[in-house]
N, C-alpha and C positions, 0 to 999 in steps of 0.2 A: 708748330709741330711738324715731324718730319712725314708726307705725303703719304698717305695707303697707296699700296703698289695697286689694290684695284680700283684709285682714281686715276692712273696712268692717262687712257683713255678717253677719260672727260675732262682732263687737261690738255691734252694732246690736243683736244677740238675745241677748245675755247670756252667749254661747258662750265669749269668750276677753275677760276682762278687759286684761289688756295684754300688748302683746308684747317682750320684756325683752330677749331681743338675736338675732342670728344665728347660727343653729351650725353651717352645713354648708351649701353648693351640691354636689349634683352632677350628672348628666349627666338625670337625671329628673325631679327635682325639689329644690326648697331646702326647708331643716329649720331653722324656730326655738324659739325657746324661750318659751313663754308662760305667762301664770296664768289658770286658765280655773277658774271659781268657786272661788279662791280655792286651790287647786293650782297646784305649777307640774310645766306637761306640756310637750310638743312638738306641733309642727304644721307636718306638712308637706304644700308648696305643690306640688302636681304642674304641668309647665311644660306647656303644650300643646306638641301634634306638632312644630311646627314651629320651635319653639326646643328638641325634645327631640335627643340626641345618640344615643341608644343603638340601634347598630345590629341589623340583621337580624329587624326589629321581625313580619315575616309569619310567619317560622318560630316565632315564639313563641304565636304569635294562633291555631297549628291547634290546634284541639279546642275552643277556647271556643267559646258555644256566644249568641245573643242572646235576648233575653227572652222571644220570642213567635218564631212562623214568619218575620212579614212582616219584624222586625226581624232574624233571622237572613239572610232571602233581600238584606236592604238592603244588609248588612256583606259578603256573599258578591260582591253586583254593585261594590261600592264607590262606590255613589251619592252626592249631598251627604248624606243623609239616614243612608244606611248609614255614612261617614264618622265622622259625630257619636257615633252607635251604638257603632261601634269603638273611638273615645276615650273613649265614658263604660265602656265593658265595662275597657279599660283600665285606668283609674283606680279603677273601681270591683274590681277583679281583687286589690289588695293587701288590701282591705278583709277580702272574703272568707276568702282565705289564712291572715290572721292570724288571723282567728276560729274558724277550721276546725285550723289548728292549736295556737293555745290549748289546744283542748278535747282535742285528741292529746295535749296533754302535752310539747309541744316549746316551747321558752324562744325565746318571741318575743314584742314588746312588745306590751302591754294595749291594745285600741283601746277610748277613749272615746265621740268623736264622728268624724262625716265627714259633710261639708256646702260645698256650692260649692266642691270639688277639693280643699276642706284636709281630710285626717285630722290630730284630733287624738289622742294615742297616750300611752303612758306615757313620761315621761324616765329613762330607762336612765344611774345612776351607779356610781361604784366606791365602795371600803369609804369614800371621804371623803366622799361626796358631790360627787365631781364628775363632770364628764360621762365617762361610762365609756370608755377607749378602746377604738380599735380594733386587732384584733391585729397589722394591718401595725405597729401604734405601740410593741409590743413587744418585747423583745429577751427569751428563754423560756430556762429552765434546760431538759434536756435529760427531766427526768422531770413537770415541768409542761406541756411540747408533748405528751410523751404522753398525758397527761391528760386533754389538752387535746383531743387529736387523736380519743380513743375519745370522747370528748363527741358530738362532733362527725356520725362515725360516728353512734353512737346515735341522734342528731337527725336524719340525712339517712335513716334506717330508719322512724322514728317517721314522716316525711313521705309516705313515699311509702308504706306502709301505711293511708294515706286519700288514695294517688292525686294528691298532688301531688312536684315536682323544682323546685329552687329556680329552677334553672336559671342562674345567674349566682352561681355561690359562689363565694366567696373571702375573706383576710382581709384584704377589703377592706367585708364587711359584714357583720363578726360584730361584734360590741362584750365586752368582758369586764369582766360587769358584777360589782356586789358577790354574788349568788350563783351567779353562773357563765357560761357562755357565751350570750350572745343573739343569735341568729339577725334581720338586716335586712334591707328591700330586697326585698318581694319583688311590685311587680308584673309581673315579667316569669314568674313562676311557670307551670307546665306541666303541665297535663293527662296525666299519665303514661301513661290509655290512650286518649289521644284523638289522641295526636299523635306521628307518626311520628319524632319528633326525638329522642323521651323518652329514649330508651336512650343516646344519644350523649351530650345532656344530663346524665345522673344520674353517666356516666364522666367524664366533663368535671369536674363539680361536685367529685364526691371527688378525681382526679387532683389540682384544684388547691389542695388543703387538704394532702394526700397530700405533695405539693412544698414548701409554705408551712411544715409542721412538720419534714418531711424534712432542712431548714438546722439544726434544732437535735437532733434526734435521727434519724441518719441511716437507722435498721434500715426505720425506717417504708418509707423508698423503693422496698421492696424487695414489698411488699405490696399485693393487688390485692382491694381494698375491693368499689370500683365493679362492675367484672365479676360478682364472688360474689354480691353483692344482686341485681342487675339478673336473676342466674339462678335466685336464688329467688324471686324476685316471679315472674320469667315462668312459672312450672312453680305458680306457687298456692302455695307455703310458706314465704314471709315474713311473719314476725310481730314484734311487738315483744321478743319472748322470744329470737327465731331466735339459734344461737351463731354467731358469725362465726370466721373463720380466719386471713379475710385472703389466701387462698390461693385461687385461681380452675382450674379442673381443666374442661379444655375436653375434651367426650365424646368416643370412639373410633366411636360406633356411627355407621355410614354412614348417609344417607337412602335412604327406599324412593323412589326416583325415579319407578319405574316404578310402585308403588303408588297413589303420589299421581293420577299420570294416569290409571289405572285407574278411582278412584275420582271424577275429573272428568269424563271418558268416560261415565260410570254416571249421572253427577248430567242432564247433558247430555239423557241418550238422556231420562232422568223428565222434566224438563223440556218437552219436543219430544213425548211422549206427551201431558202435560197442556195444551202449546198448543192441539193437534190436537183431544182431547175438546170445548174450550174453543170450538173451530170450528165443531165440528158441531150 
């Protein structure tokens, strides 16, 4: 096929010999398929902002954080300046993820390079060698969703045990590849404890995998993934070992209402003492 003018660039440098065909648009970016020293990988084109579709793009951006103060304070005013900042933290945000989880141990594609918006990544096939699908693309016997589905589980433990939430899961960007499930798609990815969203996110994320294997092995439906993690991350006791149940057991014990204020009352009065010394 005839070259994207914006691989210009990473031909020019020896990055991607050619680029062999198209495998995917979607709402963030397009995905091809190229031979880049003599490999063949993928490369995908991330779309700028304003051909990007994916909504609810602020709630995603709390907690990231920008390189320096002055380029954190840019992104926070949303200057032109701060702007640009934001789209490159963006783009650059998948980069990260994948790498970070790599090294977790969670089955997501190999990044090679990343250069003028393109990542290039590994090509994800099945036992033939072709492009591996995606699970929307499957129709699952009822003991391979399950399989499928604790994979899965285990993969969204493994993440967020180094503080990221895919934040946009579903099987619409897992691929099943020849050794198993691969995790895509993630620059919308989330600061677990950076961002007030997270919790909502990580339920979200299972609920819809939760549903997607639920069509072929019904029990799962019945099962609350999401809640049980979310409760032991928040209490400090999820680990990659953690046994899961599946089962979410919401506490009896009341708040100390009056406690809490008490001990705000207290903080208060230290405070008000320490401006006063402060004065004198």
């Amino acid at each position: 096929m005839r070259t994207p003018d914006c691989f210009e660039i990473l031909v020019r440098n020896g990055l991607v010999d050619e680029v062999l065909s198209r495998l995917m648009s979607g709402k963030e970016a397009d995905v091809y398929v190229v031979q880049s020293k003599g490999e063949i990988c993928c490369a995908k084109v991330y779309k700028d902002s304003a051909k990007r579709s994916f909504s609810q793009f602020a709630q995603y951006q709390e907690g990231r954080k920008g390189r320096n103060s002055r380029q954190a304070r840019a992104m926070q005013k949303n200057s032109k300046y701060g702007r640009k900042e934001t789209e490159d933290a963006w783009k650059n945000s998948e980069v990260t993820a994948l790498r970070t989880l790599l090294d977790a141990g969670v089955r997501v594609p190999i990044v090679y390079e990343y250069s003028d918006g393109i990542l290039l990544m590994e090509f994800v096939t099945d036992d033939n060698g072709n492009p591996a699908p995606r699970l929307n693309d499957l129709h699952l016997t009822p003991s391979r969703a399950r399989e499928y589905f604790h994979e899965l589980i285990e993969s969204v433990v493994k993440m967020l045990c180094v503080g990221i939430i895919h934040g946009d899961l579903s099987e619409y960007n897992v691929l099943a590849g020849e050794n198993g499930l691969v995790i895509i798609d993630l620059p919308q990815a989330v600061n677990a404890s950076g961002n007030n969203n997270a919790r909502g996110m990580l339920e979200r994320d299972v609920q819809n995998i939760t549903s997607y294997f639920g069509r072929f092995a019904p029990e799962l439906l019945s099962t609350d993934y999401g809640r049980e993690i979310w409760k032991l991350y928040s209490n400090g006791s999820l680990s990659k070992s953690s046994e899961l149940t599946g089962v979410y057991e919401q506490s009896d014990n009341l708040a100390d209402v009056m406690g809490v204020m008490r001990e705000i009352d207290y903080a208060r009065v230290l405070h008000e003492r320490f401006l006063a010394r402060m004065s004198q």
